[in-house]
Backbone as XML, in Angstrom:
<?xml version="1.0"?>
<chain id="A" units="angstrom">
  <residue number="1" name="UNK">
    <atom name="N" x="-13.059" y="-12.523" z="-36.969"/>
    <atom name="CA" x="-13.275" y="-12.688" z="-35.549"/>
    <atom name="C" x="-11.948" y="-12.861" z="-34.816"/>
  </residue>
  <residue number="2" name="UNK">
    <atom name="N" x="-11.044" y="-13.758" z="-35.215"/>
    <atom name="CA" x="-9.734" y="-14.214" z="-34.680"/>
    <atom name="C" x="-9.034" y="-12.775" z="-34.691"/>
  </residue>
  <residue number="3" name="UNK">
    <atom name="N" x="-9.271" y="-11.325" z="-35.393"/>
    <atom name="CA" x="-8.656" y="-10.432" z="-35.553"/>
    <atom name="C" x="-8.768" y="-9.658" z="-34.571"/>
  </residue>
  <residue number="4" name="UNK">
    <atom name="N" x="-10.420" y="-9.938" z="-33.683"/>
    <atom name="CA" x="-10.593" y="-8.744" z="-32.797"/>
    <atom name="C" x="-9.460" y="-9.864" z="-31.434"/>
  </residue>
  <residue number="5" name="UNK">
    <atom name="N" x="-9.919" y="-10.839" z="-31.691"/>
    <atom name="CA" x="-9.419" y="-11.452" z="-30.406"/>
    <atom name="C" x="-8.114" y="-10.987" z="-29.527"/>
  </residue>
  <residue number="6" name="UNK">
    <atom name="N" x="-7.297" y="-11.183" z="-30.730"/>
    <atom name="CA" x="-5.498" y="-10.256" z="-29.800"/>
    <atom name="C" x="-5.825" y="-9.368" z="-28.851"/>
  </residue>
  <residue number="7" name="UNK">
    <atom name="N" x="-6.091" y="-7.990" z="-29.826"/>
    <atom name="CA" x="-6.213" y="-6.625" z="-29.159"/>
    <atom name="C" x="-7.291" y="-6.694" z="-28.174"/>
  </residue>
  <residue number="8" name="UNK">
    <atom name="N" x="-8.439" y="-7.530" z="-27.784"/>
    <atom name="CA" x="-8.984" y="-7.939" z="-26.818"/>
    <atom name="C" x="-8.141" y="-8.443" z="-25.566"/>
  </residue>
  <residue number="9" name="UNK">
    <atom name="N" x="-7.166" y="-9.398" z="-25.809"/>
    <atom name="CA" x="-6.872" y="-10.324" z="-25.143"/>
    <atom name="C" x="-5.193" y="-9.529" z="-24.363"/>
  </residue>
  <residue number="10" name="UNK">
    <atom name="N" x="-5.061" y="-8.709" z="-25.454"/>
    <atom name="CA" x="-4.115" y="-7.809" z="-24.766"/>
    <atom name="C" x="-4.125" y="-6.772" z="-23.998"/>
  </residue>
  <residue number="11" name="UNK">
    <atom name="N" x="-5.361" y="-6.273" z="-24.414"/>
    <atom name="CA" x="-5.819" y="-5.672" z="-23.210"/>
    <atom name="C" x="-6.162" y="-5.827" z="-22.079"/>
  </residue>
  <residue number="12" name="UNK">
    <atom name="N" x="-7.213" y="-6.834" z="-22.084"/>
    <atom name="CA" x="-7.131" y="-8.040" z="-20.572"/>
    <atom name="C" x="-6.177" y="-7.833" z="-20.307"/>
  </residue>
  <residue number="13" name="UNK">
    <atom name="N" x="-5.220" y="-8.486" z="-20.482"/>
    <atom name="CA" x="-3.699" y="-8.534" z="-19.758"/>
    <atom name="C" x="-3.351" y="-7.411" z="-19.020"/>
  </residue>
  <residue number="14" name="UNK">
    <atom name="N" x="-3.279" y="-5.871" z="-19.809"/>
    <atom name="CA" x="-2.901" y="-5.096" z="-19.387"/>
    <atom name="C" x="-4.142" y="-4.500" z="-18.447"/>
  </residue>
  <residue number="15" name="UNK">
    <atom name="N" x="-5.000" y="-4.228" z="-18.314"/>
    <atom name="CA" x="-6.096" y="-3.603" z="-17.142"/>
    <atom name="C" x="-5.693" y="-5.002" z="-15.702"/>
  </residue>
  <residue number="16" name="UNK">
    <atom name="N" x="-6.125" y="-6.592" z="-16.302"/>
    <atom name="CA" x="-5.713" y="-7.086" z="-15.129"/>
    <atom name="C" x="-4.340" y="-6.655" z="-14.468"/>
  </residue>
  <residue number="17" name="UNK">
    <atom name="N" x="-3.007" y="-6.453" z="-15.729"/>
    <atom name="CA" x="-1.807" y="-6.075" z="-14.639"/>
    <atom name="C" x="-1.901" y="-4.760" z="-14.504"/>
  </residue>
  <residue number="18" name="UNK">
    <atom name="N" x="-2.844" y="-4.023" z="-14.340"/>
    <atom name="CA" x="-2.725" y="-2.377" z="-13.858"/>
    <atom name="C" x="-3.673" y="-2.965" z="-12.519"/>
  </residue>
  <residue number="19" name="UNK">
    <atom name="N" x="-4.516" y="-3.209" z="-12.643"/>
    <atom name="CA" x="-5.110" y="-3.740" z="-11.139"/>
    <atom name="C" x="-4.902" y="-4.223" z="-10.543"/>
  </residue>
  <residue number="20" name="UNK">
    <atom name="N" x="-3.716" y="-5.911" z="-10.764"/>
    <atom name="CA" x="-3.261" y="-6.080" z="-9.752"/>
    <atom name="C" x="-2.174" y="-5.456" z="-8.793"/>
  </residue>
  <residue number="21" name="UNK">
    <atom name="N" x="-1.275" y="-4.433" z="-9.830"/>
    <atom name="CA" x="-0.558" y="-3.976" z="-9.231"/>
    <atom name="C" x="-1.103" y="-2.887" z="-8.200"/>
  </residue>
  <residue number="22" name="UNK">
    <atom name="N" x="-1.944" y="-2.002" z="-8.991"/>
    <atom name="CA" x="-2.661" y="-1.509" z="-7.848"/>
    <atom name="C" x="-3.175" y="-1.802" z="-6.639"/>
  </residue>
  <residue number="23" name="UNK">
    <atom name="N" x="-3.976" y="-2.623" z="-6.387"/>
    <atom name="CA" x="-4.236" y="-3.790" z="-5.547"/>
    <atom name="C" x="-3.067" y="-3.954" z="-4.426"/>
  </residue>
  <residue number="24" name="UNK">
    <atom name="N" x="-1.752" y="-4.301" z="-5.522"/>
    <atom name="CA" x="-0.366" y="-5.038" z="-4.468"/>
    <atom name="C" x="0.265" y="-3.301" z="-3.705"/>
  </residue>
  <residue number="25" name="UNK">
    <atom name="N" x="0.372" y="-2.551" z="-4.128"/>
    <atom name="CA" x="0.835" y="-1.428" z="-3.941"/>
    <atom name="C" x="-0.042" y="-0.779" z="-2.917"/>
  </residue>
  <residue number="26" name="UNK">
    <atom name="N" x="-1.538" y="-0.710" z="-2.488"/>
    <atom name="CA" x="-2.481" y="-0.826" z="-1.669"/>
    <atom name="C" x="-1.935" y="-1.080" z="-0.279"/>
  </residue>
  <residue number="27" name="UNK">
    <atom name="N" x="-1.835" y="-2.378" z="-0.373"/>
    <atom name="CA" x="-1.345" y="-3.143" z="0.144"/>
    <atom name="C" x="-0.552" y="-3.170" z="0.994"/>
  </residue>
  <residue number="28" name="UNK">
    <atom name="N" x="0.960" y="-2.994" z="-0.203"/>
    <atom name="CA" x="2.143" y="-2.947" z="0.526"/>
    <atom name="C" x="2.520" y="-1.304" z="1.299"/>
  </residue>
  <residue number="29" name="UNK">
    <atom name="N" x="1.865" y="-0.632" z="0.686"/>
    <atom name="CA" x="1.972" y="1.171" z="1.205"/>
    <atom name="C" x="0.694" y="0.901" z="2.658"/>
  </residue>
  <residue number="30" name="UNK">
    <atom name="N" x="0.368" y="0.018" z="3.113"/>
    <atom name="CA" x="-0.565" y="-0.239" z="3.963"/>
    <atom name="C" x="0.716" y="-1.050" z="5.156"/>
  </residue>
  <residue number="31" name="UNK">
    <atom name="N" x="0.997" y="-1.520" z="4.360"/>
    <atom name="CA" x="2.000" y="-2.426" z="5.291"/>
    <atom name="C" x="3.049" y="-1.747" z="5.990"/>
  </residue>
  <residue number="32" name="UNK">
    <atom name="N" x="3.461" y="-0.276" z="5.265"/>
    <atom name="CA" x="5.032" y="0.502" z="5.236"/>
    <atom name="C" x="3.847" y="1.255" z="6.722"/>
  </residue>
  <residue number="33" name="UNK">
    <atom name="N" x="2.834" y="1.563" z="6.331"/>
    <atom name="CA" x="2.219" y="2.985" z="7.307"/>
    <atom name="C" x="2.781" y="2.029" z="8.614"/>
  </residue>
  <residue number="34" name="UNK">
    <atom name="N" x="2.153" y="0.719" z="8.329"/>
    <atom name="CA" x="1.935" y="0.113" z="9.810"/>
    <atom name="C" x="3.191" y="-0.283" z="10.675"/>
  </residue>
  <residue number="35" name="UNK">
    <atom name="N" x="4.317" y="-0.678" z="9.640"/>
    <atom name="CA" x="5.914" y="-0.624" z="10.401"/>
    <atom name="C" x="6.086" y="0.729" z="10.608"/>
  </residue>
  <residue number="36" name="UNK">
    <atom name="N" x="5.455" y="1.802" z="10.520"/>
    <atom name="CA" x="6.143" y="2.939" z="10.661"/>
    <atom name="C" x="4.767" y="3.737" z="12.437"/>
  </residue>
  <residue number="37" name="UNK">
    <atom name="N" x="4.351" y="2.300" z="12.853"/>
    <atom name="CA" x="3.359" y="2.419" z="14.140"/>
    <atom name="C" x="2.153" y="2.865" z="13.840"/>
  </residue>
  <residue number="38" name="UNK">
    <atom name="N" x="1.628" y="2.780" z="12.906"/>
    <atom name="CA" x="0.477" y="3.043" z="12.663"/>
    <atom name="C" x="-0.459" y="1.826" z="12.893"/>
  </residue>
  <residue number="39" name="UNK">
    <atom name="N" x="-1.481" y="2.206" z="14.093"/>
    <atom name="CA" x="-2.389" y="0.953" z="14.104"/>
    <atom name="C" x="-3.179" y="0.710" z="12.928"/>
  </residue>
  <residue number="40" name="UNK">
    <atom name="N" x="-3.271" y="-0.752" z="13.122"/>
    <atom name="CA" x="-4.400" y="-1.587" z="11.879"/>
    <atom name="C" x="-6.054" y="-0.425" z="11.798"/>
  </residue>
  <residue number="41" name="UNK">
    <atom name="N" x="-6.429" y="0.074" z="12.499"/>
    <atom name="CA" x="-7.895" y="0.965" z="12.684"/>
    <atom name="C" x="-7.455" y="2.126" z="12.239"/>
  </residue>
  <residue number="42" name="UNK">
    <atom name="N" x="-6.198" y="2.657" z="12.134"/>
    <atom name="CA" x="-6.015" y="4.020" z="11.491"/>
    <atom name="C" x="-5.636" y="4.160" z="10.211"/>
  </residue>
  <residue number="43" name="UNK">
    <atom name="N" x="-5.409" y="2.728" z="9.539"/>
    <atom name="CA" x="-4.493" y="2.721" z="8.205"/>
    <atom name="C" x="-5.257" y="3.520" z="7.055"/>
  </residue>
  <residue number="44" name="UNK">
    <atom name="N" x="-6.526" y="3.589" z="7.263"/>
    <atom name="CA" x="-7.637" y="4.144" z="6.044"/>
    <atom name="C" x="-7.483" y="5.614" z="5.933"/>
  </residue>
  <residue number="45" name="UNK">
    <atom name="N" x="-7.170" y="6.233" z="7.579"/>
    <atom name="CA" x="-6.967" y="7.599" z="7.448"/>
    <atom name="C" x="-5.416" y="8.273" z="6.770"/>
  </residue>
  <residue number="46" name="UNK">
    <atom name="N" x="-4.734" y="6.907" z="7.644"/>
    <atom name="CA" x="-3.334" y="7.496" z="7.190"/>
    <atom name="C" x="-2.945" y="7.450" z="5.425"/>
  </residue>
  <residue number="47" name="UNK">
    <atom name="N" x="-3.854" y="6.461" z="4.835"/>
    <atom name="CA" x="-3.638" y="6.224" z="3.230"/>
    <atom name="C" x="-4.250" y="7.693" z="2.944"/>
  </residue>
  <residue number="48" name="UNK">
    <atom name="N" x="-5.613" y="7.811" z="3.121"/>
    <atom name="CA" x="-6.045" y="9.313" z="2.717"/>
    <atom name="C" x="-5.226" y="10.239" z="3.058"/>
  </residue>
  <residue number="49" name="UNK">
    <atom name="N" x="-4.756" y="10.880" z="4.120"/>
    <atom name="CA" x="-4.349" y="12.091" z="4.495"/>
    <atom name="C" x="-2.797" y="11.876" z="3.876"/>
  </residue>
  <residue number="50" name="UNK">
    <atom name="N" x="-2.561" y="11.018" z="3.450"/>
    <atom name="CA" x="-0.913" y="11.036" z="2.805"/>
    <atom name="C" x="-1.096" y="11.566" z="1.476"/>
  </residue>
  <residue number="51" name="UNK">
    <atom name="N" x="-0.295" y="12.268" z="0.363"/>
    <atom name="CA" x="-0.558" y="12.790" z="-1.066"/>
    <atom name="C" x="0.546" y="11.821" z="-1.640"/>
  </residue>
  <residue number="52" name="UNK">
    <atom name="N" x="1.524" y="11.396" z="-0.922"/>
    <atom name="CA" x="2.382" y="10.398" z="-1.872"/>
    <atom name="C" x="1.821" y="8.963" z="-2.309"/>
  </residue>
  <residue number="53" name="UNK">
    <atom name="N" x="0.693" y="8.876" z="-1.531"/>
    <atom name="CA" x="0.203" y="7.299" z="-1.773"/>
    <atom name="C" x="-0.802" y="7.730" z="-3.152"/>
  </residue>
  <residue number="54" name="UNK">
    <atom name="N" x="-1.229" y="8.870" z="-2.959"/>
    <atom name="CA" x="-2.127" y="8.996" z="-4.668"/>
    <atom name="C" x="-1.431" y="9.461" z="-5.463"/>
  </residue>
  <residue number="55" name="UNK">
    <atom name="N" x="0.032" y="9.804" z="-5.167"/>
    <atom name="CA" x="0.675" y="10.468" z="-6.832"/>
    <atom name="C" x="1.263" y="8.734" z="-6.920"/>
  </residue>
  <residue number="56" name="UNK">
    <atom name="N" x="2.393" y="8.008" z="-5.776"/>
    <atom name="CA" x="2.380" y="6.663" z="-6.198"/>
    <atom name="C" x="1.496" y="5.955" z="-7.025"/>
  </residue>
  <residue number="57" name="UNK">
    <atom name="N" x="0.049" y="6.040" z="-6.580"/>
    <atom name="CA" x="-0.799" y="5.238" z="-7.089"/>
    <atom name="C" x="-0.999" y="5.569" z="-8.482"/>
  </residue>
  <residue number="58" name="UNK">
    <atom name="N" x="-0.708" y="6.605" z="-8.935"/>
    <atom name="CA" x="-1.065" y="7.096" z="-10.087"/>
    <atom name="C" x="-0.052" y="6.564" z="-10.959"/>
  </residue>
  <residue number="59" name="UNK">
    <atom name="N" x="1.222" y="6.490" z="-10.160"/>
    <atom name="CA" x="2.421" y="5.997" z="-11.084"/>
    <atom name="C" x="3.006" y="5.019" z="-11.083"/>
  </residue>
  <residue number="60" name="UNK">
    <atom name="N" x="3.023" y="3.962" z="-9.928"/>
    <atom name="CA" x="3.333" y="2.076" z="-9.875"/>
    <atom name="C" x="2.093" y="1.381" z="-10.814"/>
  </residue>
  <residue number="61" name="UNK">
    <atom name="N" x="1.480" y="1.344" z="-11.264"/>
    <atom name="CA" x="0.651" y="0.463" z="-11.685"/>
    <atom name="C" x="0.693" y="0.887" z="-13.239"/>
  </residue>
  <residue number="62" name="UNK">
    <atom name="N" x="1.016" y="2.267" z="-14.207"/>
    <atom name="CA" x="1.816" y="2.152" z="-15.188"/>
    <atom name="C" x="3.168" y="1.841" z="-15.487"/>
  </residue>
  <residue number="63" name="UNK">
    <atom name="N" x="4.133" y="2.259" z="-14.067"/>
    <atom name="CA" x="5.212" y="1.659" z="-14.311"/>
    <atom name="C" x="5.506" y="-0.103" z="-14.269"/>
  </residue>
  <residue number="64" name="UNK">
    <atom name="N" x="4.662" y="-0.548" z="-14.191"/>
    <atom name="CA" x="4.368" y="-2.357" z="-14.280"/>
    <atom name="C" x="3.798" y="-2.486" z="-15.816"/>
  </residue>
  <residue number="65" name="UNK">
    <atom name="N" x="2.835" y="-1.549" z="-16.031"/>
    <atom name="CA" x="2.252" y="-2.336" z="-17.307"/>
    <atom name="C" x="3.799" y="-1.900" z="-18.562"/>
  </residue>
  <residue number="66" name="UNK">
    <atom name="N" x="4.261" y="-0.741" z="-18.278"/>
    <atom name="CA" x="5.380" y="-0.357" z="-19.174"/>
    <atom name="C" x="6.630" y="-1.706" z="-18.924"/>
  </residue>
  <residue number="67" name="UNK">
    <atom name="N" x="6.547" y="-2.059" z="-18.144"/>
    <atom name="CA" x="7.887" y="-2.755" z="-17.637"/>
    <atom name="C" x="7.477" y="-3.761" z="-18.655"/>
  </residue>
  <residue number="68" name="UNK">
    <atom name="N" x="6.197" y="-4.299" z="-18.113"/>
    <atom name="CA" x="5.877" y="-5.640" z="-18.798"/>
    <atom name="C" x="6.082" y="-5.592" z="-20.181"/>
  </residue>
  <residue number="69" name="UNK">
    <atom name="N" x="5.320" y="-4.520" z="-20.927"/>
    <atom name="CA" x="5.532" y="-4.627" z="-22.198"/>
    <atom name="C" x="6.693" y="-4.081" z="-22.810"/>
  </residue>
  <residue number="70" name="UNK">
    <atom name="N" x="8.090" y="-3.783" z="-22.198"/>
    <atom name="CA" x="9.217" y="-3.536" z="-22.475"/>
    <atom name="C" x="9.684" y="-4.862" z="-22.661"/>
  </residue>
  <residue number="71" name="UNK">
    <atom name="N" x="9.567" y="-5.773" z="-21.592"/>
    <atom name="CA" x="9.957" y="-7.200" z="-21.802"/>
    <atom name="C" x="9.301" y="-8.306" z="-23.040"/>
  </residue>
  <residue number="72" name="UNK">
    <atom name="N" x="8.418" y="-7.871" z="-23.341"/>
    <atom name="CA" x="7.518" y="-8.529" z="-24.541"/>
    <atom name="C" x="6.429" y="-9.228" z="-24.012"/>
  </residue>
  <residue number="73" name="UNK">
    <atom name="N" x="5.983" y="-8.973" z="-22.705"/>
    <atom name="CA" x="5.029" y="-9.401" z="-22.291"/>
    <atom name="C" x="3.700" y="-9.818" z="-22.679"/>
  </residue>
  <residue number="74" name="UNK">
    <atom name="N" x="3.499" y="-8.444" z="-23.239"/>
    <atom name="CA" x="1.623" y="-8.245" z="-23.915"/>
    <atom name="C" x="1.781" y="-9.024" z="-25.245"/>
  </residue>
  <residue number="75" name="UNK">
    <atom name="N" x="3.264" y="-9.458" z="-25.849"/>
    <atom name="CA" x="3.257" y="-9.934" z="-26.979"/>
    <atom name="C" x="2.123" y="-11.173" z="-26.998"/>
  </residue>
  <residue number="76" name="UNK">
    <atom name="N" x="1.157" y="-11.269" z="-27.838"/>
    <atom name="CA" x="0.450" y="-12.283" z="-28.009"/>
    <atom name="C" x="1.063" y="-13.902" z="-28.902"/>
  </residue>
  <residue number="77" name="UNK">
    <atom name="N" x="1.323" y="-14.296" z="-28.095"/>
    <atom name="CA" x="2.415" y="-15.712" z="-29.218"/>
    <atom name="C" x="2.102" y="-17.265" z="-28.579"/>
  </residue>
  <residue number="78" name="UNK">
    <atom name="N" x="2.521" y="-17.697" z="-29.245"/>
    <atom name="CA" x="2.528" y="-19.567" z="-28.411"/>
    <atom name="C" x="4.056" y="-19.238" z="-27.590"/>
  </residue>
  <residue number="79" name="UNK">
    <atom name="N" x="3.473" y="-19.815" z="-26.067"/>
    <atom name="CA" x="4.834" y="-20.090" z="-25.104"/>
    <atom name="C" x="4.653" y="-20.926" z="-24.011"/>
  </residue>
  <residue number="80" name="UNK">
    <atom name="N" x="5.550" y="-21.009" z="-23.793"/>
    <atom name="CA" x="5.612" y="-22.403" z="-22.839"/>
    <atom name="C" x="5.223" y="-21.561" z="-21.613"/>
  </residue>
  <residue number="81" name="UNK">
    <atom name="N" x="4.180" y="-22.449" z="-20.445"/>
    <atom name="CA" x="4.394" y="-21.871" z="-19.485"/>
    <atom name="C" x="5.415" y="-21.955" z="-18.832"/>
  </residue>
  <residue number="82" name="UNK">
    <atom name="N" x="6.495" y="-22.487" z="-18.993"/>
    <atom name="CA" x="7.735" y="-22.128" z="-18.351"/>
    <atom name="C" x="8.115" y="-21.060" z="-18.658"/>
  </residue>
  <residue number="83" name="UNK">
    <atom name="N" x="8.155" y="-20.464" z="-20.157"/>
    <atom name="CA" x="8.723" y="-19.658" z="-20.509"/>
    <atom name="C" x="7.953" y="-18.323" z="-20.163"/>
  </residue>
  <residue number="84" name="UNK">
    <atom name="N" x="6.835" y="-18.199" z="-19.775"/>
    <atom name="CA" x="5.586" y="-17.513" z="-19.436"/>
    <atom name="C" x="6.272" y="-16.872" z="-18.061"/>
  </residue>
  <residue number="85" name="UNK">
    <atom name="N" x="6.689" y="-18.144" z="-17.312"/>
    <atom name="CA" x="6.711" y="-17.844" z="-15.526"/>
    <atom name="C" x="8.424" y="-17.446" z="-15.594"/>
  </residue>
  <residue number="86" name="UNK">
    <atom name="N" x="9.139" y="-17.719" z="-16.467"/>
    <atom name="CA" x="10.327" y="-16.976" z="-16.444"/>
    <atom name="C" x="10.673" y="-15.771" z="-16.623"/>
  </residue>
  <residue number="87" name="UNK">
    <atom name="N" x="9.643" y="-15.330" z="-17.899"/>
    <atom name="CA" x="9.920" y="-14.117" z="-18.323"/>
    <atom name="C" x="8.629" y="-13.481" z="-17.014"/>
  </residue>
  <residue number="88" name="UNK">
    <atom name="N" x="7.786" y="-13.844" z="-16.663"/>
    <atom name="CA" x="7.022" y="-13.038" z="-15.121"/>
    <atom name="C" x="8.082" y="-12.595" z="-14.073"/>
  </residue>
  <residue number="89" name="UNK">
    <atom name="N" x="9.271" y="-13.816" z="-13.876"/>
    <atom name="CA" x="9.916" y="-13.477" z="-12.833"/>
    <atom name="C" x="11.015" y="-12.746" z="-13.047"/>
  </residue>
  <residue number="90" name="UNK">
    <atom name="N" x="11.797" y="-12.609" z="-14.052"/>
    <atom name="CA" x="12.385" y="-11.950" z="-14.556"/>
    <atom name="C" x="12.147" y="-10.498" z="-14.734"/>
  </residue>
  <residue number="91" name="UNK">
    <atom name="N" x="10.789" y="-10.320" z="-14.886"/>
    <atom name="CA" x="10.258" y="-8.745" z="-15.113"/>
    <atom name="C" x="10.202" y="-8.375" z="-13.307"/>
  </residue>
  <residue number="92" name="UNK">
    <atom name="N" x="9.522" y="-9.144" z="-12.687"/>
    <atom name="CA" x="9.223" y="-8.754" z="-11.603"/>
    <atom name="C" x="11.045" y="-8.213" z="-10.556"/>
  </residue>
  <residue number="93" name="UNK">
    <atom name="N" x="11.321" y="-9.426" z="-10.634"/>
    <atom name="CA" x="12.860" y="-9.237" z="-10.072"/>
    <atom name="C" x="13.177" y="-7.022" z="-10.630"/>
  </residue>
  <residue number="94" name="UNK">
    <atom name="N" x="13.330" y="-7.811" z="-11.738"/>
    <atom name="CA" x="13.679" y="-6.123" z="-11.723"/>
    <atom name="C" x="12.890" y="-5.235" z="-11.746"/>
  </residue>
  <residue number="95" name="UNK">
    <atom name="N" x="12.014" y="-4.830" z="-11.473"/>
    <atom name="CA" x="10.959" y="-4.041" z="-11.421"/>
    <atom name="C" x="10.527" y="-3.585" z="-9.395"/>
  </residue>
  <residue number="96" name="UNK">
    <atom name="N" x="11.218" y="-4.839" z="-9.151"/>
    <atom name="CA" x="11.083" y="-4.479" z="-7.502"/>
    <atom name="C" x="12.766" y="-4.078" z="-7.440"/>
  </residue>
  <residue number="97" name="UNK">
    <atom name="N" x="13.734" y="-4.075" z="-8.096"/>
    <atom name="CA" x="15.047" y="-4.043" z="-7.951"/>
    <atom name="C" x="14.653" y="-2.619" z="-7.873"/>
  </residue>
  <residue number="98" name="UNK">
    <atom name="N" x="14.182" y="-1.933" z="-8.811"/>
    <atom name="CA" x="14.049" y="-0.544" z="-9.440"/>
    <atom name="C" x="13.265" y="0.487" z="-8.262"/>
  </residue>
  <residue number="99" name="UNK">
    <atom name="N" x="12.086" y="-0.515" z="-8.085"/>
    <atom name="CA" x="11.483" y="0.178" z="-6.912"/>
    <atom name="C" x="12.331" y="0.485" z="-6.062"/>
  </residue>
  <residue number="100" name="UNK">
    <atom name="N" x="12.714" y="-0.352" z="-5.252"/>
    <atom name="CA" x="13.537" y="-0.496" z="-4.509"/>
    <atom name="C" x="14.231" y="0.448" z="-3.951"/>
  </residue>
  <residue number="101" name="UNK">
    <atom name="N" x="15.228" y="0.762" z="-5.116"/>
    <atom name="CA" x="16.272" y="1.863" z="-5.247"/>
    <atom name="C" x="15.661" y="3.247" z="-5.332"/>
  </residue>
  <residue number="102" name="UNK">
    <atom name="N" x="14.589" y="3.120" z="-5.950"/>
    <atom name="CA" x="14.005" y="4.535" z="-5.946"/>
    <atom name="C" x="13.101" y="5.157" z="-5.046"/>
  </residue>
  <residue number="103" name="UNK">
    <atom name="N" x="12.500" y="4.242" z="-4.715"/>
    <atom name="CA" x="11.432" y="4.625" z="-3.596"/>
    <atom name="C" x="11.370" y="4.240" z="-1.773"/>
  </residue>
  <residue number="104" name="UNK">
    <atom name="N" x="12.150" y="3.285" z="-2.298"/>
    <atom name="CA" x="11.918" y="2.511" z="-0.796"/>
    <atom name="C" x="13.486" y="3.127" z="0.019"/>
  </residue>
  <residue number="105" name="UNK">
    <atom name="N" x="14.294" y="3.253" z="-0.400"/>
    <atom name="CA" x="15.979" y="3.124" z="0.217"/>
    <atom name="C" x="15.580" y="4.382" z="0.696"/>
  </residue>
  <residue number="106" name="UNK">
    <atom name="N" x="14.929" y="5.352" z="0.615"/>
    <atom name="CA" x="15.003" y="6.940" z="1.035"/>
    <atom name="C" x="13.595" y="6.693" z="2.304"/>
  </residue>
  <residue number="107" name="UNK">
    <atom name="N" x="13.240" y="5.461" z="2.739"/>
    <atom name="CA" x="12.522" y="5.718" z="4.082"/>
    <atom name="C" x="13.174" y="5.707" z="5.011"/>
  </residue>
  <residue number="108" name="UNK">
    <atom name="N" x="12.518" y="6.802" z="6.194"/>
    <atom name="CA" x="12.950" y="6.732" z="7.978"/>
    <atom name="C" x="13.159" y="5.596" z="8.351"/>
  </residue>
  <residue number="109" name="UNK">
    <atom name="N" x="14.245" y="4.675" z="8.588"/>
    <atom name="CA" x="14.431" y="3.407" z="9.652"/>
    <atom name="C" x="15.308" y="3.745" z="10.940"/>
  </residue>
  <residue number="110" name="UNK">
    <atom name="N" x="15.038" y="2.893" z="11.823"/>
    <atom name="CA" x="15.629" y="3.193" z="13.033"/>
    <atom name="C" x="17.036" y="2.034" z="12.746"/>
  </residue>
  <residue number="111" name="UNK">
    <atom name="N" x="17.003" y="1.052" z="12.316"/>
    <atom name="CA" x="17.535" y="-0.137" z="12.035"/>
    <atom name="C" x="18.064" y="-0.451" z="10.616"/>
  </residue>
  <residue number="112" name="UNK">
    <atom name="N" x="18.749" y="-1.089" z="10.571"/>
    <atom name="CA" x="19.445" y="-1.254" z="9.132"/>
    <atom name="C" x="18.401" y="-2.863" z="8.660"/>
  </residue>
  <residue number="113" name="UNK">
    <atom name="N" x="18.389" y="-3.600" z="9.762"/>
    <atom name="CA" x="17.545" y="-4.550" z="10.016"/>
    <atom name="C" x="16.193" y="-4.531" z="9.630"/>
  </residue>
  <residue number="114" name="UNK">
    <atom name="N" x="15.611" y="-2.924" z="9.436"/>
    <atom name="CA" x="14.623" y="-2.743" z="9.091"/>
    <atom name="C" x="14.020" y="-3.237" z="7.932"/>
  </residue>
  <residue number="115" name="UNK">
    <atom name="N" x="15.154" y="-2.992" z="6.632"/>
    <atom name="CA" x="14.700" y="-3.596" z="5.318"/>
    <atom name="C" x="14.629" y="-4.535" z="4.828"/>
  </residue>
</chain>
């Protein structure tokens, strides 16, 4: 029984962090339409009629579960939750560093202030 448990429990992990990221990426590509003047009542059309928000979507929410388990994340072990919320922030830090540079630095701003 204790055998199925891991590969159970690692999986959890990974579907919850593919959904939440999905979820956050939702979200935040909801947030970019609307600095970019898009009213709150149009955001549903502007997510549909865009094709970068479904090839994104297709590809931020594996590039999180890969990140994570590059860092040893999914590893199943005894750890401190300190050591839990270090190695979270640690992944995250760079994982938005990465975004960052790749996706975000190449938007239209009027302002440098913008970012």
């Amino acid at each position: 029984m204790r055998s199925l448990q891991r590969p159970l429990q690692k999986g959890l992990y990974i579907a919850g962090d593919w959904l939440a990221a999905a979820v956050a990426w939702i979200i935040f590509f909801a947030f970019r339409k609307h600095t970019e003047n898009v009213p709150f009542t149009e955001l549903d059309n502007a997510l549909l009629q865009d094709p970068t928000f479904f090839h994104s979507l297709l590809l931020i929410p594996p590039f999180w579960c890969v990140l994570h388990g590059l860092s040893g994340y999914y590893g199943i072990r005894r750890k401190t939750y300190m050591q839990d919320l270090s190695l979270s922030l640690k992944t995250c830090f760079s994982g938005t560093l990465i975004l960052f540079f790749l996706i975000i630095l190449d938007d239209n701003i009027g302002r440098y202030t913008d970012y």
